[in-house]
N, C-alpha and C positions, 0 to 999 in steps of 0.2 A: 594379875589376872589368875585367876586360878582355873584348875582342869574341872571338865565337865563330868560328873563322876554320874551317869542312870544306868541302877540296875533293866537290866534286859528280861522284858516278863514275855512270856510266849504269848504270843500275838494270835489273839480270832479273827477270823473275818466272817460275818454272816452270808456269802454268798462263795460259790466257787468261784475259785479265777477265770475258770475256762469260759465263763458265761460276761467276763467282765471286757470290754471293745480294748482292743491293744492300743487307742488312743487315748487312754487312761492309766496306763501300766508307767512304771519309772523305769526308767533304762539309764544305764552308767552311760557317760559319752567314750568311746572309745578311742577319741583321739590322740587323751594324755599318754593313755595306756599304751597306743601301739608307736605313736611319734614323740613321747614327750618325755622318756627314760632316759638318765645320762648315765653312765659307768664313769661316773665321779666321784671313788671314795669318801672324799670330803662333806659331800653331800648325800651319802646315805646315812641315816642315823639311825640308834639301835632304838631308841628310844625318841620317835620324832618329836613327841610333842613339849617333853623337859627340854630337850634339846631348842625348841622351835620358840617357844613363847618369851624366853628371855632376848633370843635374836630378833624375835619379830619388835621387842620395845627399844631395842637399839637402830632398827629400819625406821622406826618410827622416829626418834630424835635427829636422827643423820635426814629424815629426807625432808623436801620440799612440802609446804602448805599443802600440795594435793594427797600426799603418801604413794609419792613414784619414787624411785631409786635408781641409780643409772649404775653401770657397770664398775665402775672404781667404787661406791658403796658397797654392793656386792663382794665384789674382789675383797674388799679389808674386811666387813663384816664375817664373811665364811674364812676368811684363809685361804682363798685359790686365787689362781693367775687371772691377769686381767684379758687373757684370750677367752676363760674354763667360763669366764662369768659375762664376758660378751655370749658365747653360748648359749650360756642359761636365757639370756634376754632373745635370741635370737630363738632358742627350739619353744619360750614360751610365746613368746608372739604367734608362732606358727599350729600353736593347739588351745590358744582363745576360745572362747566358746564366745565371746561377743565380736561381730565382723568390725561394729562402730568403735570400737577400745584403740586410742590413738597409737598403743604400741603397732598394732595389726595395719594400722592404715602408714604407720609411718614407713618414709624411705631410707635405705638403709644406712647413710650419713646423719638421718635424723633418729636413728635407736636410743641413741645416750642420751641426748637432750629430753625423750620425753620419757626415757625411761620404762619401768615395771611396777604394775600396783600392788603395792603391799601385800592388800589378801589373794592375790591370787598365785605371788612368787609364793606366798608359804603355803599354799595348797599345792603349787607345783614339786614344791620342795619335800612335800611332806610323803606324798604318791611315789615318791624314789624309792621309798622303803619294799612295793610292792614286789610282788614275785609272779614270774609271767608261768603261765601251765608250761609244760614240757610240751613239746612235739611229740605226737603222739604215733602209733602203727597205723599206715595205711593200708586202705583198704583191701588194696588191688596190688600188695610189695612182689608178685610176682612179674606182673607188668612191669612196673615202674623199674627194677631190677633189668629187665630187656633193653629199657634204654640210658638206664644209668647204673655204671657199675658201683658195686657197695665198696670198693680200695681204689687208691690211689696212690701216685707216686708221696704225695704227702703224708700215707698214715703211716710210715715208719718215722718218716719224723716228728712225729705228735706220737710216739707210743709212751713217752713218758707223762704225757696230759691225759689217759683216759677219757675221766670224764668228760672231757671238753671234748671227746669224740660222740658223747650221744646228743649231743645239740649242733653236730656238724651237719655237712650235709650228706645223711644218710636215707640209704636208699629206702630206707621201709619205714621211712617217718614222716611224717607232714604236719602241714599244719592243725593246728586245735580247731573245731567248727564252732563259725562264731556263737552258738546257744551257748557251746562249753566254756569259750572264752568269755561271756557278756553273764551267765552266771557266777564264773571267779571271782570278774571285777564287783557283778553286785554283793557275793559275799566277803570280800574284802574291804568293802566300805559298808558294809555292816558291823561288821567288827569293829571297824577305827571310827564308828560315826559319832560317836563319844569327843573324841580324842580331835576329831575336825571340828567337831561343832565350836570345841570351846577355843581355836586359834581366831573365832567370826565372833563369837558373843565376847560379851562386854560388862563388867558388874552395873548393877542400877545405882545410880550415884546416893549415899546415905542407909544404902541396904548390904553392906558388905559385900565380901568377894562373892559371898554362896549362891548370889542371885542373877543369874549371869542370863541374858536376852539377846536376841535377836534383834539388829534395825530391818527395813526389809534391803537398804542398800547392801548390809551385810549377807542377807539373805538369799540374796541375785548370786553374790559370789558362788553359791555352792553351785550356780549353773556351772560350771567350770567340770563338774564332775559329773551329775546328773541333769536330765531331763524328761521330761513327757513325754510320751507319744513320738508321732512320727512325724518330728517336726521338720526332718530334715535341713537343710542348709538354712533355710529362712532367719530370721532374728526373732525371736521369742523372750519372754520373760519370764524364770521361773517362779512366778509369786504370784505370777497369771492363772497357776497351775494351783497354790495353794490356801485353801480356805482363811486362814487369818491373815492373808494379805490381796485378795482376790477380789473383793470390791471398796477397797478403796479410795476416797477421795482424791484425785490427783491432782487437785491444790492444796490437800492439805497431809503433811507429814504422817506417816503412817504408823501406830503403835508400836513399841517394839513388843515382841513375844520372846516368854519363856524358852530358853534354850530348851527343858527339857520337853515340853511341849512341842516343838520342830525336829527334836530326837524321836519321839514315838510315832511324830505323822509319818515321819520318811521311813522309821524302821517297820511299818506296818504296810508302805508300799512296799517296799525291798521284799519284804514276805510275799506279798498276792503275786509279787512278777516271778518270786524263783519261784514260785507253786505253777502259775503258769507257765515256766519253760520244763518244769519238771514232766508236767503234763503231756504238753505239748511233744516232749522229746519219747513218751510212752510206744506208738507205733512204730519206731524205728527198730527195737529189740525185740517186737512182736510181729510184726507182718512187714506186707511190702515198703519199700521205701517212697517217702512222696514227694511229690513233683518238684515242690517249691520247699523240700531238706537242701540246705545250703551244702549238704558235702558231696550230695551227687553230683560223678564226673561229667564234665558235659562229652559228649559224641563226637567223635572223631569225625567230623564235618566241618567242609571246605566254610560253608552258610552257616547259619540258625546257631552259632557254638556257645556266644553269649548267653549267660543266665542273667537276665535283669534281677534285678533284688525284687522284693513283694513290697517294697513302700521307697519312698521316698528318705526314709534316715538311714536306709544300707546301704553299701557298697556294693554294686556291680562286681560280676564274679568274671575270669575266662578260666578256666580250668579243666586241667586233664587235656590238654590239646596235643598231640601227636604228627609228626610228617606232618606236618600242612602250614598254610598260611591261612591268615583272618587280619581281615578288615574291618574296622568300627571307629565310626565318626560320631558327634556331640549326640546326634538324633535316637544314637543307638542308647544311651544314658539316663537312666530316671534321675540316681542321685548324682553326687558330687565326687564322688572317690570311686575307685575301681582297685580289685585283686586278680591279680596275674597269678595262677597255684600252677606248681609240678606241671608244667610246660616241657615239651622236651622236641630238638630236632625239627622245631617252627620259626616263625616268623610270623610278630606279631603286631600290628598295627592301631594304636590307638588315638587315633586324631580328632580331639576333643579337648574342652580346657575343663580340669577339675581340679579339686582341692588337693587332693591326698590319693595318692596309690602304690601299692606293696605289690613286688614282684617275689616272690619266695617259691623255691625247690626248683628254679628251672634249670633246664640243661642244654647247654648247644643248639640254643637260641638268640634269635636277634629279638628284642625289645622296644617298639620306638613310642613313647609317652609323647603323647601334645604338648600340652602346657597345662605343670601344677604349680596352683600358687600357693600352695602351701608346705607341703615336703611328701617326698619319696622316700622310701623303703626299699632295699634290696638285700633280700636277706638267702643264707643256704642255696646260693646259686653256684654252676661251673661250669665254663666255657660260655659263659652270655657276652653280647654285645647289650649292651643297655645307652639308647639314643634318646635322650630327654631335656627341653625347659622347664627349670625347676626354678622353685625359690632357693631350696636345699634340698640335699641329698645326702641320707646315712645310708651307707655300705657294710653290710655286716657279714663276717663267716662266709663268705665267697671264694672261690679258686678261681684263678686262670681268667677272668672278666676284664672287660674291656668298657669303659666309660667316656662317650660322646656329650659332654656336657655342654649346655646353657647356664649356668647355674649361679645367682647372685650370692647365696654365701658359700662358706668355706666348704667343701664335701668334706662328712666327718667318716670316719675308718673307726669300727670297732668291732673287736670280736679275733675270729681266729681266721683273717685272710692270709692269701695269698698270691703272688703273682699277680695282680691287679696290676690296671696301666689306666691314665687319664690321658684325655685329648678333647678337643675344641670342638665344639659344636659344628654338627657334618651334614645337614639336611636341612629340608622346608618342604612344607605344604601350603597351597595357595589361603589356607585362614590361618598358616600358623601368627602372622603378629596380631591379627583379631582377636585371636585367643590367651594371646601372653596378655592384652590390653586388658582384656576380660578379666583375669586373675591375678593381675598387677606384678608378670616379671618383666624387669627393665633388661631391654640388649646390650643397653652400653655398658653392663658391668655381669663380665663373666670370671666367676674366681676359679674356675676349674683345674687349675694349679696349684693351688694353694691346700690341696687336702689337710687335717687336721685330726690324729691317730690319738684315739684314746685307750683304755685297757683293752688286753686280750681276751679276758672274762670279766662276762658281764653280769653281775653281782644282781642282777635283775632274774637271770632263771634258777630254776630251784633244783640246784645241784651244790653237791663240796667241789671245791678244788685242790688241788696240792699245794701246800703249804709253799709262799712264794710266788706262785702261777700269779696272784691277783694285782702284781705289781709289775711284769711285763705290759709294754708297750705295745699295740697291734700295729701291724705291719704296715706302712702307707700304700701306697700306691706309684708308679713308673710316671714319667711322661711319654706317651709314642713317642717313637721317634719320626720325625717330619715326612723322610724318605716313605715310612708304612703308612699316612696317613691320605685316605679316600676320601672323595662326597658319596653320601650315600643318596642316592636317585628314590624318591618314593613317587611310583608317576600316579597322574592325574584321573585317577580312573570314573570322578563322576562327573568330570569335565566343567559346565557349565551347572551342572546342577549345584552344585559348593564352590561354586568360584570365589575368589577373594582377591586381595591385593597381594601377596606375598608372593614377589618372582626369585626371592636369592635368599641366602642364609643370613639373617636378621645382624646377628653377631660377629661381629667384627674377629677375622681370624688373626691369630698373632704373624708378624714377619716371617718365621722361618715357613711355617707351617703353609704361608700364603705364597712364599716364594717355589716352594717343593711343591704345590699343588699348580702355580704358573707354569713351571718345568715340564711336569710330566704332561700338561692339556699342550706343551707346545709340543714337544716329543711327540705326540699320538698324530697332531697335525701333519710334521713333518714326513710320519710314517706314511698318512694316506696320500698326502700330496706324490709318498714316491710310487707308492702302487700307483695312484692315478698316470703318473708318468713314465713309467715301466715297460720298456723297450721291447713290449711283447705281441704277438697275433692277436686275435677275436679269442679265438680259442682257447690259446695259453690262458690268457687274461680271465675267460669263466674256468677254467680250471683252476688259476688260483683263487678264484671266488668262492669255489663251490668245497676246496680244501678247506679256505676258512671257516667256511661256514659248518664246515663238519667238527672241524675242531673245537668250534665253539660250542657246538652242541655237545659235545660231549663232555667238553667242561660243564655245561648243566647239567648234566646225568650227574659226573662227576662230584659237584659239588651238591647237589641236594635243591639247586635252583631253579631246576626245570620244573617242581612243585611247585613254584609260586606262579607260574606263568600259568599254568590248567588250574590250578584253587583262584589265585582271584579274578581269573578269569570267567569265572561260574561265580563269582561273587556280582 
């Protein structure tokens, strides 16, 4: 096969973008982008597509009648471990862009048998290459600064990594707003759409290599990267979207089309959407900021603190949340994914099943995610408690966090943590197994020991490193120790209005952890049985009561827990 070589001619459009319904615009899927990055040297190539196209006709002689490949094909074709390439099977299933693709539906005993499809491993492989924007200056660093300090006991020890300090977690950086990040990726597949097109087309048989097409089955696969409109979670077709394949017969096989012809349609939507977020992004540097700008902080309020997205294909926002607690169940959710930003000294409550959700820049906060069935994100976090059923879970560039998993695969560790600790899943809410049903995670299989540490830099952001740095290991993660291990009590605040079946923690605890938690609920017994029988008058006996009760309260002052009792209580 040979490469797709179209010159790039500057694209008209006869009408504005601004005039054109965002249900017509292309948008990059961001799932690859923000879940679907390995810092797998092996698998970034300098050059993806010489590197890619010879691999991809050796996937193709090694696999099966369908073009799936299971993880030992993998493993020999690239050179990595047969852990690195279960992985890859594992983080692509989890950023499909089609729900029906048997990878996505399989269970995790059945990954290897059914395998990964060819065009979409080498699209996934080929996006390795990409470089994620930098973290940028926040808005408000003198705030943020108040409740998070910019040092730490760790940056003497990182003083000979630099670099790797301006993508820590620092206090006057955050994240990229998604306009900025959703035009990177669309000028990034801009550039390489040459170089993609031709890992999908195909020579015309008798017309030499130069003549390379499109089927429209190969066609669908670009859905993997792009799509229309706001189609959010639902299943789509993107050839639904495109005029040479949009009404065709569908009993009868559909023409193939010119690669280069499926280069200039798409490179001439890529234009009208980055004109319209150009546009669109114009009042922000000129007047006031608007409602529905994805980087405004939301209000430091107990209620109302959710930013719902404006359509149905984004992510639910909580951000900028301070001293308080928040509550949000399924009803509060347009789409499917949610972002947690620069959190700090809360407690945050998300009980709902969704696909995908990032926690990034939080600080000395607890975390409790429903059920995602697809993967989690925690990224530039320090001093979190993060409580979640996941399918997976990456942990990246964190300090001092504490992880509460459900989690059926391995949690992966990358980046530059530290002091991280894992433990077994600590809570329930009355829909949490409704929810894990809903987005297909299984209780009987919790790997949340079994962490799995990849590079300490991550070859994905756009920085150098010191020569060497790229081949340390990132740091894994502790197990609690049993004796420090809690349930975490999330009570029932809307009673019978969300009732469900879920009276106990779904997941099976392990032995120690079960016997240390038996202990201490008998211990507490013991203790009340002895005040109930405590050899004392009427009055002794409220005086020891009302001792308690002081002391208790003052460990809520103390602890910052007395805020949750007044916030969701007004919730």
């Amino acid at each position: 096969m040979s490469e797709l070589v179209v010159e790039a001619s500057p694209t008209t459009t006869t009408s504005s973008s601004s005039s054109r319904d965002s249900t017509s615009l292309i948008h990059p899927r961001r799932e690859p982008f923000e879940h679907g990055l390995l810092p797998i040297p092996k698998l970034i190539f300098t050059d993806p597509t010489q590197t890619l196209i010879p691999l991809k006709q050796k996937l193709i002689e090694q696999s099966s009648s369908n073009q799936r490949v299971d993880s030992a094909t993998i493993a020999e074709t690239f050179q990595i471990s047969i852990d690195h390439a279960r992985l890859v099977l594992d983080t692509l299933g989890s950023v499909l862009h089609s729900d029906s693709d048997p990878l996505v539906r399989a269970k995790p005993e059945e990954i290897d048998a059914v395998g990964a499809n060819i065009h979409d491993l080498v699209l996934f492989l080929y996006i390795q290459s990409y470089k994620r924007l930098l973290p940028r200056t926040h808005k408000d660093s003198a705030a943020v600064a108040d409740v998070w300090p910019s040092t730490s006991a760790f940056d003497g020890y990182l003083s000979a990594l630099s670099p790797l300090q301006l993508v820590r977690s620092n206090s006057r950086r955050s994240m990229p707003s998604q306009a900025d990040e959703e035009a990177h990726q669309l000028s990034y597949l801009q550039k390489h759409l040459a170089n993609v097109l031709s890992l999908l087309a195909e020579p015309v048989e008798g017309e030499g290599e130069d003549s390379l097409v499109l089927t429209m089955d190969r066609f669908e696969h670009l859905g993997f990267l792009i799509q229309f409109g706001d189609k959010g979670s639902e299943e789509s077709h993107l050839s639904q979207s495109a005029p040479f394949f949009a009404n065709s017969d569908p009993d009868m096989p559909a023409v193939p089309v010119p690669a280069a012809q499926v280069h200039d349609w798409i490179l001439q939507n890529i234009a009208s959407t980055l004109e319209h977020i150009s546009e669109r992004n114009i009042p922000k540097d000129n007047g006031p900021t608007n409602a529905s700008d994805p980087d405004v902080a939301m209000t430091d309020a107990c209620a109302s603190s959710v930013k719902a997205s404006t359509s149905a294909r984004g992510p639910s926002f909580i951000e900028g949340i301070s001293k308080t607690s928040l509550v949000k169940q399924a009803s509060d959710f347009k789409g499917s994914s949610v972002k947690v930003l620069n959190c700090h000294d809360t407690v945050i409550y998300v009980l709902a099943p969704l696909k995908y959700a990032t926690v990034y820049g939080c600080s000395d906060a607890t975390v409790v995610l429903g059920a995602v069935g697809k993967a989690v994100r925690v990224e530039h976090c320090e001093r979190v408690h993060v409580i979640t059923a996941a399918k997976r879970v990456c942990i990246a560039n964190c300090r001092e966090c504490v992880f509460f998993l459900g989690v059926n695969q391995r949690p992966l560790m990358v980046g530059d943590n530290h002091k991280l600790q894992v433990a077994p899943y600590n809570t329930f809410y009355s829909q949490l197994e409704e929810h894990m049903s809903e987005v297909g995670i299984e209780a009987t299989i919790n790997r949340w020991d079994e962490p799995l540490a990849l590079g300490v830099v991550d070859p994905h952001d756009s920085l150098s490193h010191p020569a060497g740095v790229s081949d340390v290991q990132a740091e894994s993660a502790a197990r609690i120790d049993p004796d420090q291990f809690t349930i975490f009590l999330i009570p029932n605040w809307f009673g019978g209005e969300s009732s469900g079946s879920t009276k106990d923690n779904p997941f099976p605890l392990p032995d120690p952890y079960l016997t240390s938690l038996n202990r201490n609920l008998k211990n507490l017994g013991e203790i009340k049985q002895q005040l109930r029988e405590a050899p004392l008058e009427e009055n002794r006996k409220r005086e020891l009561s009302s001792a308690l009760h002081v002391y208790f309260k003052d460990w809520l002052y103390a602890s910052g827990n007395i805020r949750q009792l007044y916030c969701l209580q007004g919730d």
